[in-house]
C-alpha positions, 0 to 999 in steps of 0.5 A: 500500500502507498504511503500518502507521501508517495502520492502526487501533489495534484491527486485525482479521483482515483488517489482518494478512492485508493487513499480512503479505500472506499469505491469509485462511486463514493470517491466521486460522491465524496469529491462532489461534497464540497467538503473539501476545493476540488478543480474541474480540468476537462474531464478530470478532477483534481484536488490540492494533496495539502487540501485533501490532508487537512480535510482528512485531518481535520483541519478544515473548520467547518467543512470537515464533517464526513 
């Protein structure tokens, strides 16, 4: 299993599927939750590795409620 250090700066939506362990629909669901910046490029979702992790963390104010 990757280390969250192993992972790019810009993650997709694929990173956090693999990341949180949960499956593609819910990773996209999750993404969609505006619980955390996420950019549409095109077809792609990015997110901010530093945002994901302070969402996970915690660090996010109020938006971090799962």
């Amino acid at each position: 299993m990757k280390q969250l250090e192993d992972y790019p700066d810009v993650l997709n939506v694929n990173d956090i599927q693999q990341i949180l362990g949960i499956g593609r629909r819910q990773a996209y669901e999750l993404v969609s939750s505006n619980k955390f910046h996420a950019v549409r490029v095109g077809r792609s979702i990015k997110i901010l590795k530093g945002v994901f992790v302070d969402w996970l963390s915690g660090s996010m104010g109020n938006n971090s409620d799962i």
